[in-house]
VEXDREN-2710 file (C-alpha; in Angstrom, 1 decimal):
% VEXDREN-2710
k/r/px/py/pz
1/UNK/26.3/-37.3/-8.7
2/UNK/25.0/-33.4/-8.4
3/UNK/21.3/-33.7/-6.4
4/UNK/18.9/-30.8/-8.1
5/UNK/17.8/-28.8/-5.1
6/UNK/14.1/-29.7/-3.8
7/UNK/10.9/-28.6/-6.2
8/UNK/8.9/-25.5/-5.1
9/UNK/6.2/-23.8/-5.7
10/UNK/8.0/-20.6/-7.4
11/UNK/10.0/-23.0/-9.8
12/UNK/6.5/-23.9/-11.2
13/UNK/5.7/-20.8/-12.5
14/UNK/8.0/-21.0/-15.8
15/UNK/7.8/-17.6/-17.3
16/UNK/4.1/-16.2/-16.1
17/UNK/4.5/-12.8/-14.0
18/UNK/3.6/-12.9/-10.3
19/UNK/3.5/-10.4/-7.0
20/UNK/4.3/-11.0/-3.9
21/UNK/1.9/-10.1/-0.5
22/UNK/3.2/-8.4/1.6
23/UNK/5.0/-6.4/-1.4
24/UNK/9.0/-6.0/-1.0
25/UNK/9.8/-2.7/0.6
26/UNK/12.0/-0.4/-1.6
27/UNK/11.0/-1.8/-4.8
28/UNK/9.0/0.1/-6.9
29/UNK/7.4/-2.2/-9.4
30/UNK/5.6/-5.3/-7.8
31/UNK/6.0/-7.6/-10.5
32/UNK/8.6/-10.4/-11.1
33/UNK/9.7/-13.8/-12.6
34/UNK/11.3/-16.1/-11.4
35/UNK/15.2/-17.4/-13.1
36/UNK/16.6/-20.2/-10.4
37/UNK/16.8/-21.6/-7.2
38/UNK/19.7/-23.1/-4.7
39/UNK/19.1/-25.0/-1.6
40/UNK/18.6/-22.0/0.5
41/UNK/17.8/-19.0/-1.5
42/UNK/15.3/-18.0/-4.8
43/UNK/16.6/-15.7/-7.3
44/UNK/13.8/-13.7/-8.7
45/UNK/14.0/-9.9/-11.3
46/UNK/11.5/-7.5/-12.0
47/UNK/10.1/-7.7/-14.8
48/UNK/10.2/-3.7/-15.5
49/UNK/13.7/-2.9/-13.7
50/UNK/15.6/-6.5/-14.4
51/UNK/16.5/-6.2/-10.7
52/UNK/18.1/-9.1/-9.5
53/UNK/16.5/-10.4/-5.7
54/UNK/17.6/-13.2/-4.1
55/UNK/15.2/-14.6/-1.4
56/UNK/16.0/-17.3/1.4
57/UNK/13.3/-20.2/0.9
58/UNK/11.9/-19.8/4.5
59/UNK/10.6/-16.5/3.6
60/UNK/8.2/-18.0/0.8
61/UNK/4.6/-19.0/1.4
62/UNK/2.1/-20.4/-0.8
63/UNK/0.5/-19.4/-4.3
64/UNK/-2.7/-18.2/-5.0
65/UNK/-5.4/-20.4/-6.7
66/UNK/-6.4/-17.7/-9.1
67/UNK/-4.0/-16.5/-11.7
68/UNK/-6.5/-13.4/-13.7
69/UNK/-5.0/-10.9/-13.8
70/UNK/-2.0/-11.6/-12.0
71/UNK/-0.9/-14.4/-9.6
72/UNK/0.1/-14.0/-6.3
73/UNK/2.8/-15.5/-3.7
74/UNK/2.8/-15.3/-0.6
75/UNK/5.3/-14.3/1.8
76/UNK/5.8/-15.4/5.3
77/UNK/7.4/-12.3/6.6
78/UNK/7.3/-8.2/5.4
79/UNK/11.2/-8.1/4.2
80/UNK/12.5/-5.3/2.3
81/UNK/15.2/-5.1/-0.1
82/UNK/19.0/-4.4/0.4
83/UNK/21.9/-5.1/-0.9
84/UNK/20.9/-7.5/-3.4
85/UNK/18.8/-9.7/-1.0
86/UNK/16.0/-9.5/1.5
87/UNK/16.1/-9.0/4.9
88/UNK/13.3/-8.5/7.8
89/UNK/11.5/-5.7/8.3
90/UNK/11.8/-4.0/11.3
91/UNK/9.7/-1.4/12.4
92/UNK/11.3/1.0/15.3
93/UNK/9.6/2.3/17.9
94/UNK/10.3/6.2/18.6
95/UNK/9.6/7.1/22.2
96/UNK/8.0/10.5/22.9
97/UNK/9.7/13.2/24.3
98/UNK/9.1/14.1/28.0
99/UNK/8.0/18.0/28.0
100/UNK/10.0/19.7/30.4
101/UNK/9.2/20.1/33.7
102/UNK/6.8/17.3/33.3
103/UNK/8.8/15.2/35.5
104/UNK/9.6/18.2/38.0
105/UNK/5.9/18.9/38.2
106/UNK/4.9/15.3/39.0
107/UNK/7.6/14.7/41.5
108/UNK/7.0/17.9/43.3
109/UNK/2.8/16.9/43.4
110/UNK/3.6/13.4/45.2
111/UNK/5.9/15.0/47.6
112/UNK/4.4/17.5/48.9
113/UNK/1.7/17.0/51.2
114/UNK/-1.6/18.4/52.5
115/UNK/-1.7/20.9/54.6
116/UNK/-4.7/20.9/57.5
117/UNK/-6.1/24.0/59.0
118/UNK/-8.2/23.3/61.8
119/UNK/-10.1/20.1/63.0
120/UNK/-11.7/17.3/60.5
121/UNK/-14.8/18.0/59.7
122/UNK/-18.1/16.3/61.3
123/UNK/-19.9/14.0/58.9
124/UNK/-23.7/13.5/60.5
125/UNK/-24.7/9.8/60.6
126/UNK/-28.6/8.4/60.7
127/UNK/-30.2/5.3/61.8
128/UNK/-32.2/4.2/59.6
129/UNK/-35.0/1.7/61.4
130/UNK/-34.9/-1.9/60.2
131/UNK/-37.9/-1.2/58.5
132/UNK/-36.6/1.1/55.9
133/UNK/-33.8/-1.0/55.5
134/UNK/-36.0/-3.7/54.3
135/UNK/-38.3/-1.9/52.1
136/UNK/-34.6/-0.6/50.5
137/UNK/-33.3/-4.2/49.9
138/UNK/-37.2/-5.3/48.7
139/UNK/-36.9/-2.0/46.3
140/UNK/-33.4/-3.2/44.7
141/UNK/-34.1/-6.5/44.6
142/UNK/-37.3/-5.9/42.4
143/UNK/-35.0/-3.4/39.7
144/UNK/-32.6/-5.9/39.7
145/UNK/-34.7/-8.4/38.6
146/UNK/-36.3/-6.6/35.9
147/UNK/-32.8/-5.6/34.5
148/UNK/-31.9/-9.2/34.2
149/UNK/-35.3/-10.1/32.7
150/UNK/-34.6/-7.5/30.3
151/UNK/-31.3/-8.3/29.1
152/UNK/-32.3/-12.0/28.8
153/UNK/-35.3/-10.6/26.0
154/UNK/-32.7/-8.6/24.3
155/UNK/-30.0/-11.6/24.1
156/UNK/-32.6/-14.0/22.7
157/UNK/-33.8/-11.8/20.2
158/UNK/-30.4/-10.6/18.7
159/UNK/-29.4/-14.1/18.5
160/UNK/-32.5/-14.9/16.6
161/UNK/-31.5/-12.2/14.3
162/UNK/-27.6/-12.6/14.0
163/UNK/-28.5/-16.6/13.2
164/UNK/-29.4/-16.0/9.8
165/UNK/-26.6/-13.8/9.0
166/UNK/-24.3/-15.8/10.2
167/UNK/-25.7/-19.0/8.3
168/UNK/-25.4/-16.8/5.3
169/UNK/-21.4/-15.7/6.4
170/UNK/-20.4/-19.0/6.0
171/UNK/-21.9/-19.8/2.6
172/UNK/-20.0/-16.8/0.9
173/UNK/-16.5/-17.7/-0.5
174/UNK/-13.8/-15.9/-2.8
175/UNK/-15.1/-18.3/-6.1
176/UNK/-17.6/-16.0/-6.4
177/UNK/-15.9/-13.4/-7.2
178/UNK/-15.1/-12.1/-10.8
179/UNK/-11.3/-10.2/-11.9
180/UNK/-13.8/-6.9/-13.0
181/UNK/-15.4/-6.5/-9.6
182/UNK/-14.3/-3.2/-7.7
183/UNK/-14.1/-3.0/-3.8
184/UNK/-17.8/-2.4/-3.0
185/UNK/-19.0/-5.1/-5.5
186/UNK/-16.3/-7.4/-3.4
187/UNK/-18.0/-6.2/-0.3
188/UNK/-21.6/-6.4/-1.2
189/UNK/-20.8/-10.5/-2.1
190/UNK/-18.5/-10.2/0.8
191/UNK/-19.8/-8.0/3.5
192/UNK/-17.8/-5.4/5.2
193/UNK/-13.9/-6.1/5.3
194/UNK/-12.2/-5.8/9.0
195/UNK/-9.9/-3.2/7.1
196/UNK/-9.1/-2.0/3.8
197/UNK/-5.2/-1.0/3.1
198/UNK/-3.9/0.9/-0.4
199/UNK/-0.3/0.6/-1.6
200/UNK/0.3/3.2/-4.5
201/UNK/4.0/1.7/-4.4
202/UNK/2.5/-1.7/-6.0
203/UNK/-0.7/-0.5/-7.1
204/UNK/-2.6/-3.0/-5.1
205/UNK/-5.9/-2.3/-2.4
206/UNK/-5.7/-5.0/0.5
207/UNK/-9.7/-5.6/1.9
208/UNK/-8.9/-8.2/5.4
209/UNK/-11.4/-10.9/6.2
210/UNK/-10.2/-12.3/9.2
211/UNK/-13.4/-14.2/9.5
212/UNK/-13.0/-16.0/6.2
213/UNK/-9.5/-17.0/6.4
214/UNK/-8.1/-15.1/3.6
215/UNK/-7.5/-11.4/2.7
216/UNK/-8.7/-10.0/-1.0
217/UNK/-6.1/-8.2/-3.2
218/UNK/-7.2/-5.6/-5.7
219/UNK/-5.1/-4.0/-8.1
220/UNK/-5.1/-1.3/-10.5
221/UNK/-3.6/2.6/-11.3
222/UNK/-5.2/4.0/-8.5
223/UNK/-7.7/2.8/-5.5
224/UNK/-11.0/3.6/-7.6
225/UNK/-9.6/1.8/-10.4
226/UNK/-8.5/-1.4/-8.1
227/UNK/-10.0/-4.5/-9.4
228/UNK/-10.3/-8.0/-8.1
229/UNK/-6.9/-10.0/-8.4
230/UNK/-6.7/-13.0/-6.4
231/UNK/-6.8/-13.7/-2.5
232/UNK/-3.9/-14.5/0.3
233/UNK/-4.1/-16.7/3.7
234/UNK/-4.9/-14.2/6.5
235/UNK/-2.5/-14.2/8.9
236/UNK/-3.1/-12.2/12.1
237/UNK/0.8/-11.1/12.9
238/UNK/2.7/-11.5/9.8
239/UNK/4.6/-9.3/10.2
240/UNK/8.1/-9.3/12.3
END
């Protein structure tokens, strides 16, 4: 007796569109249905190209809650496409050249040593009485007191400030949030995003909020036209 392979969250889609976050690398159009599944891989075309993908399972994440205009999955690792399938991406590291006679003109300013003409010079040292000393430690003491009484006044009173806003950080959330709202209506309900990221290759503006858990995807023709699409689990190193 044939055992269907295990439900998932792509198989639930039937025929509605989706993108995927991160985008595939070297596919043009982010935008795809899904056609079957095995017990290790996801096959998946474009809905513009009718390329055929086939993902491994691990690679998938979750989907998001909000399906106007477009719904979103998740991936658990930037891949890029080849051959048919997706692999990781790896980003190489290119190491700077050394300019020449760099290490010639380091080497050569270790080695070689100062040269001394004539005796060390005479540094002249004074004794201070014990009384100046004491006035000098009094003297310090006092400033370093007031510094401290200082920074005390400003800590209480930028807490007292920062309260409020941070009472009002943790009231905001995604729901509120409409599929015609632009970046800086998304920031105004938002505040400030950590950082803001454009793909022209899928057409979708990526604004990071580390601080509530989730990044907010925008998409449209161009960045001005980006408008509010769904949101993604924030994930601090997603990538490989």
């Amino acid at each position: 007796m044939a055992i269907s392979p295990l439900p998932t969250t792509l198989e639930q889609l039937g025929n509605r569109r989706f993108s995927f976050y991160p985008p595939i690398l070297r596919v043009d159009r982010n935008e795809w249905l899904f056609q079957q599944a095995t017990w290790s891989e996801m096959l998946v075309i474009n809905a513009h190209s009718g390329q055929e993908v086939w993902i491994p399972r691990r690679f998938v994440g979750e989907v998001s809650r909000i399906e106007e205009p477009v719904l979103i999955v998740g991936l658990l690792k930037e891949v890029e496409y080849r051959d048919g399938t997706v692999w990781p991406h790896r980003r190489r590291v290119i190491q700077m050249p050394v300019a020449v006679g760099a290490e010639s003109t380091i080497t050569e300013n270790v080695a070689a040593p100062r040269s001394r003409s004539g005796p060390a010079a005479v540094v002249q040292i004074s004794l201070h009485s014990a009384e100046d000393t004491r006035k000098a430690r009094t003297f310090v003491g006092a400033v370093v007191i007031g510094v401290l009484g200082v920074l005390v006044i400003a800590g209480v009173v930028g807490e007292s400030q920062m309260r409020p806003r941070r009472a009002a950080a943790r009231n905001v959330s995604y729901k509120e949030l409409r599929p015609g709202d632009d970046a800086s209506l998304v920031q105004r309900l938002l505040g400030p995003s950590i950082s803001q990221e454009w793909h022209p290759e899928t057409g979708q503006l990526h604004l990071a909020y580390p601080q509530l858990g989730y990044i907010v995807v925008l998409t449209g023709r161009s960045r001005d036209e980006a408008r509010y699409s769904g949101v993604v689990p924030f994930r601090s190193n997603p990538r490989f």
